[in-house]
N, C-alpha and C positions, 0 to 999 in steps of 0.2 A: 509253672513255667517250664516248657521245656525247649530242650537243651540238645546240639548236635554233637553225641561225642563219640559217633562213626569212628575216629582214628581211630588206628589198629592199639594205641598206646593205653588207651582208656580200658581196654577189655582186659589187657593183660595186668594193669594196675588192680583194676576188681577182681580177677583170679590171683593176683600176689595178696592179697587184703583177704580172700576166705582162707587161701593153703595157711597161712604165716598168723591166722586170726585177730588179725591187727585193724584198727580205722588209717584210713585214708581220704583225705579229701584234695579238691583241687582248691586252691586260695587266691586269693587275690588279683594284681593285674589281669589275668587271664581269663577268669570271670568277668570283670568289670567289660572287658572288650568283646568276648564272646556274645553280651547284653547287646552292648553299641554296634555292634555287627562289624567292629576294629580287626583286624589281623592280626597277631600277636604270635610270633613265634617262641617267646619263654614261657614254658608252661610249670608250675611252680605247684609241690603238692605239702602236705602237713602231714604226719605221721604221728598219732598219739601212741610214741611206744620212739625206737630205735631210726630215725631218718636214714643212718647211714645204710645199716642191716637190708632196710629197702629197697634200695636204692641199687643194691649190690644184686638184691635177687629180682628186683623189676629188669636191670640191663643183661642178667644171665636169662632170663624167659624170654628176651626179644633176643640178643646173639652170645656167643661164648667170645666174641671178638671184639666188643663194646668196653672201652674202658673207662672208668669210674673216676674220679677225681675227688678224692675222699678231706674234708676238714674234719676230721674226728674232738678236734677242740668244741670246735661251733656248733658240731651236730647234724652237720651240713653235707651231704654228697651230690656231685652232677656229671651230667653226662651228656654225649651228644645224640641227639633220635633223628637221621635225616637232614633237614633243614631244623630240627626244634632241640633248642636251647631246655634240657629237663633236670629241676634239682627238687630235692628231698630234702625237709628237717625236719625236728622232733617239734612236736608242740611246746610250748614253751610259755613263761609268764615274765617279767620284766620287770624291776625295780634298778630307778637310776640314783647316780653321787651326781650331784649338784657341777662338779669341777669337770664332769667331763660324760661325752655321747652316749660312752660305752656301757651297757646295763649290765645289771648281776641277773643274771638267768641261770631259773631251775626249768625241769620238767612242769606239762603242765597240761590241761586239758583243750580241746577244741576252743572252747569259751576262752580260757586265758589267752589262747593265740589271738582270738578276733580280739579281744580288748586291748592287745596291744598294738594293734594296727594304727597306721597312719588317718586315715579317712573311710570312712564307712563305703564310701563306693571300691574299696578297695579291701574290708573287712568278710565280704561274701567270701563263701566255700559251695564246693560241688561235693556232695557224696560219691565215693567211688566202692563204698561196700555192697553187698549183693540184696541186703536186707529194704537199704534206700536208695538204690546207684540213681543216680543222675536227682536229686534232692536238691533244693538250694536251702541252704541253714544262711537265713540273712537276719541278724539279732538287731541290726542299727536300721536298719531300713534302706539300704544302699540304692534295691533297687526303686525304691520314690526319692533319693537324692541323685539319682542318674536323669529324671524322668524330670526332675525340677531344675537340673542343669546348677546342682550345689555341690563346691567342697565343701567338707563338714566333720569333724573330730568324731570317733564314737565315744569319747568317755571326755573331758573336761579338758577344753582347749587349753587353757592356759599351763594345764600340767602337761597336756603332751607336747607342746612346745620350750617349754623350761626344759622335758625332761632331753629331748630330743630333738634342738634346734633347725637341724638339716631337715626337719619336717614342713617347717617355715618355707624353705627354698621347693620344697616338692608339690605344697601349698597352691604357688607361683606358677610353679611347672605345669602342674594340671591343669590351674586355670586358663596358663595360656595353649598348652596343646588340643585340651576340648573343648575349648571358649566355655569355660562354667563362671559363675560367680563365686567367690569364696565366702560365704555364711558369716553376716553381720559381728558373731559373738568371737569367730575363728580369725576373723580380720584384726579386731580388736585386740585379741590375744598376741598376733603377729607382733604390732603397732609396740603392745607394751613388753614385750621381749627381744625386738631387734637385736637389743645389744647383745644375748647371747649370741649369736654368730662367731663371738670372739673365741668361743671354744672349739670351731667346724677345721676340718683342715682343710687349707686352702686347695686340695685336692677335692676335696668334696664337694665345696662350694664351685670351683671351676667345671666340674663336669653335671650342675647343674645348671651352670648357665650357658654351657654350649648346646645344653638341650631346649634353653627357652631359645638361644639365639637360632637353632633351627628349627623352632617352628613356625606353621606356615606365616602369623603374622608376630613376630618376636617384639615388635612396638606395646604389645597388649603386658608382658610380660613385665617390661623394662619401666612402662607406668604404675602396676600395680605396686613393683619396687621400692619404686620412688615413696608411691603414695603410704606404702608401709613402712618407711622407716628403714628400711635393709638395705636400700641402691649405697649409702652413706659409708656402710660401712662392705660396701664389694669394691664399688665403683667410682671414690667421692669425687673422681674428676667429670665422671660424667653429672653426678648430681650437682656439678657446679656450673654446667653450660643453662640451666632452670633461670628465666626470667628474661623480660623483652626491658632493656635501657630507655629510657628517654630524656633526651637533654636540646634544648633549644629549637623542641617543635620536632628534632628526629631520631629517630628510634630504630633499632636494631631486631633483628626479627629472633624469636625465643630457638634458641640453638641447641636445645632440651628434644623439642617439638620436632623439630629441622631434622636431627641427625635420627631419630626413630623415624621418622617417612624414608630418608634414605636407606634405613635398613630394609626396611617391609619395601622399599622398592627392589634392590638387589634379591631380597628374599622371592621376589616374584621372578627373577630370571636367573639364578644360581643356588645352587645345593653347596657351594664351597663354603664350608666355616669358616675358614681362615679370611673367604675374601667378605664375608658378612662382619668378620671383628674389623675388618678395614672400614667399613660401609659404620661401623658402630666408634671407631674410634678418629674417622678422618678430621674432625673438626675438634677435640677433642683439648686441644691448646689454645681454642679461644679465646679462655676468659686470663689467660697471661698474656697474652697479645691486645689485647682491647685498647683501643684507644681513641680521644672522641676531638677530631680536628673539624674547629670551624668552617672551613671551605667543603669539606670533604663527606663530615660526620664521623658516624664510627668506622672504624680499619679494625684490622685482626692481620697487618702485615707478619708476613712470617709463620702464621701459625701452622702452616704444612711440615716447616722445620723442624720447629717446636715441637710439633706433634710426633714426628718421627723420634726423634729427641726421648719422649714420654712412652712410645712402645714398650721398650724392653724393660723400661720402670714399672711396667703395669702389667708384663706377663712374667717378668721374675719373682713379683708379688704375689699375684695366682698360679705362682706355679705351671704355669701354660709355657709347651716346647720355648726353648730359646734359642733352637736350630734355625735351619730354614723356614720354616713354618713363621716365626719372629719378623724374619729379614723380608720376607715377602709382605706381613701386612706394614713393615717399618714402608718399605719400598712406595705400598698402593698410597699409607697417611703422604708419605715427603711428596707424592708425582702426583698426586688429588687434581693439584689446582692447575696444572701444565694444562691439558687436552682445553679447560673451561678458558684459559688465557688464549690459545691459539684458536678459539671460537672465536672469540671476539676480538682480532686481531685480522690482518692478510697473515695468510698460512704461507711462509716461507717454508722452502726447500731445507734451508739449513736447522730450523727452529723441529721441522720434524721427524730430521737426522739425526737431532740430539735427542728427541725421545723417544726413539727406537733403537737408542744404542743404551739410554739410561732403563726402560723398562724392561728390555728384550722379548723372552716371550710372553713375558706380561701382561704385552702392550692390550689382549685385547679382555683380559680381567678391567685394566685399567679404563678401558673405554668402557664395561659397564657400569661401574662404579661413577663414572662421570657421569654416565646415562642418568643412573638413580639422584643423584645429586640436585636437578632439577624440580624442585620442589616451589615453584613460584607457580601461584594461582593464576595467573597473566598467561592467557592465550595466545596472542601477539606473539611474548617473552617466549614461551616453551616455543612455538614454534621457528621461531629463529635460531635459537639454542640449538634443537633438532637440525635443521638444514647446516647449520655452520658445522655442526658435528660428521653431520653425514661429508660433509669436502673434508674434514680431519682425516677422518676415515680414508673415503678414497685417494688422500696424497700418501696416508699411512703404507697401504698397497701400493700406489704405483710407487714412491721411492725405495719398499723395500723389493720391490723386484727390478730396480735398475741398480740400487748402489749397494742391496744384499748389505747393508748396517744391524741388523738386529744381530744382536750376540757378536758382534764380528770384533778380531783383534787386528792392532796393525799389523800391515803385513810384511813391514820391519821391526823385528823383534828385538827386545832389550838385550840378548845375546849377540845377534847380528851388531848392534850398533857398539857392543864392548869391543867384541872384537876387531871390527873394521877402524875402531878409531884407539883401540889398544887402552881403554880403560876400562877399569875394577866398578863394581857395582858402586854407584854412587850417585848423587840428585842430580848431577848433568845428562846420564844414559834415562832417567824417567824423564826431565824434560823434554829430551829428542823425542821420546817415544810421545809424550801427551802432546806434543807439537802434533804428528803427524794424525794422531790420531782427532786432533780438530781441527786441522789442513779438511780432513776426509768429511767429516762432517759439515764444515760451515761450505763444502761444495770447492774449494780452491784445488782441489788435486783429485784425479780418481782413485777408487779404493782398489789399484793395482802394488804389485812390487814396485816395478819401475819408477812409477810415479813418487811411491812411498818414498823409495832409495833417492832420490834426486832431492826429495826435498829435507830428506836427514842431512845430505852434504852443504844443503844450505843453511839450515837451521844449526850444523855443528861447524860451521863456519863461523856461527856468531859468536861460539865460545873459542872461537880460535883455535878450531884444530881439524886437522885434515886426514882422509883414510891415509890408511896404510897401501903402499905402493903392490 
């Protein structure tokens, strides 16, 4: 098989590997994509001997101005080439404790490296010595498990997931970023080790799932989850949306099913994570909402609230920002069901003041998220959906370019109104202010001063008190 390793990087690697008489090779992901014809900007090498020492004399042969970033613990040195992400370790062999990820590693040879590898499509090495430069040494057979479209353990699955659970989730990851199948006996292994997860840190586990949530279809991902045993203990409120009700002839559609097309549809018209965990978590307080009335059927009132409610329950648990990043997908779960209400309603003036004053620049995150939301097989249905949304839309525009609501504050300010009426911060000065501020909204006053100011003196009127002369 051969191999393009043209970059200027590869040659100076095989001139550091004769001067230094050391092996080198290139390992893993970068291999595996090189194969798939993928772009891979981390290019990742093995070093039977010193990784750091490499590492140190590969970056002095390309510049004297390249700096190194040395983990002399781990064995580990990287650096940056251009646009390419390049790190160096020592070969190495692996024995784990039961209680925890982290292995006892010695030295070790080419071979001990590949067997400690995650999955045989990812066990390949390139030679970069001068003897076999450009060589593939493939001991599992990676490349006919790339060609069969299999993940697949190179030594005995069920040890190398006991030993190293987060292999479980990368398992997942693969399957769903190459659309591969995971190997009958490797699935299994998942199935009967879930419960290890309990030792990953919740760091780990979250940045392997914002990797399945950005791939192109992250529904494929979130099932294989399920279907393993794992979604239970990442996500047990989404493994609890699983299963369609039925009671008295009516039934509720499986909201498991629902909210994964939502995602994979948002996934088709946004690259934002944040607004994909909104797309993943907007319905997400369902099954505490649930409730099954004879006239009506089932309801799920409330559960936008609910669901906002359970955001920040669910990203302080995985450890996901609790910054903005938080308040924004809190913001998309609470305002989901807004845009789909004034679909099916007359779109008043004031109804779409309030939600361009509650989403702000949001607004038009929030309108794809309602987009995707659309998941009924009903031709009819979608297309009404669609048309009611497109008039959302264009009142969206035309109100905010007459009454200029998105972000806007009144423009009688809580300091204007202490002072004018000569009191101390207190719940009389915020009701003036939220009076005016849904004066402007429900359309009863313009969103000028003047206007503002006349309707404080009315509104603090009612508490009985008048400006200051």
């Amino acid at each position: 098989m051969q191999f393009d390793l043209s970059h200027k990087l590869f040659e100076i690697v095989k001139n550091v590997s004769a001067q230094q008489n050391v092996e080198i090779y290139v390992v893993g992901g970068y291999v595996r994509d090189l194969i798939l014809k993928r772009e891979n900007k981390d290019i990742d090498f093995v070093v039977v001997g010193n990784g750091v020492d490499i590492a140190v004399e590969v970056a002095k042969a390309i510049s004297p101005n390249i700096e190194v970033t040395q983990y002399k613990n781990y064995g580990t040195a990287m650096f940056r080439y251009g646009d390419i992400d390049v790190e160096f370790v020592g070969a190495r062999k692996e024995s784990y404790n039961r209680n925890s990820r982290n292995p006892i590693v010695e030295s070790g040879t080419l071979a001990d490296d590949q067997n400690r590898r995650d999955f045989t499509i990812n066990a390949m090495a390139i030679s970069m010595n001068s003897n076999d430069f450009g060589e593939l040494i493939d001991p599992f057979d990676g490349v006919g498990d790339l060609e069969r479209k299999i993940i697949r353990t190179p030594l005995d699955p069920d040890i190398t997931y006991n030993d190293d659970p987060l292999r479980m989730l990368r398992a997942v990851r693969f399957s769903t970023q190459l659309r591969f199948m995971i190997e009958e006996k490797s699935f299994e292994a998942i199935k009967k080790n879930a419960e290890r997860l309990n030792i990953l840190s919740k760091e780990r586990i979250s940045d392997e799932l914002n990797k399945i949530i950005m791939a192109e279809r992250p529904s494929v991902g979130f099932k294989i989850l399920s279907l393993s045993g794992l979604l239970i203990h990442i996500l047990p409120e989404l493994e609890k949306l699983r299963g369609a009700e039925s009671k008295n002839g009516k039934k509720h559609k499986d909201n498991f099913y629902h909210t994964l097309e939502v995602l994979d549809n948002i996934a088709r018209t946004s690259e934002n994570l944040w607004l994909r965990w909104a797309a993943l978590l907007h319905d997400i307080a369902k099954p505490n909402t649930k409730r099954f009335d004879s006239n009506l059927g089932w309801t799920f009132h409330g559960h936008e609230h609910v669901g906002a409610q359970l955001v920040p329950i669910i990203f302080k648990r995985l450890k996901l920002p609790t910054t903005q990043k938080m308040k924004y997908v809190q913001k998309m779960v609470a305002l989901h069901m807004r845009p789909i209400v004034l679909a099916q309603e007359i779109v008043t003036d004031s109804a779409v003041r309030r939600l361009l004053f509650e989403a702000g620049d949001d607004i038009d995150d929030l309108m794809l998220l309602c987009d995707a939301d659309i998941t009924s097989k009903n031709p009819e249905k979608i297309s009404k959906y669609l048309e009611n949304y497109r008039l959302v839309r264009r009142k969206l525009v035309e109100i905010e370019e007459k009454d200029k609501i998105r972000n806007f504050q009144p423009p009688v300010s809580g300091e204007i109104i202490m002072e004018a009426f000569s009191l101390p911060p207190c719940k009389t000065v915020g009701d003036i202010k939220d009076a005016i501020k849904d004066a402007i909204i429900e359309g009863k006053i313009e969103n000028t001063y003047e206007a503002a100011w006349e309707y404080a003196i009315q509104k603090a009127a009612e508490f009985g008190l008048e400006p200051l002369k």
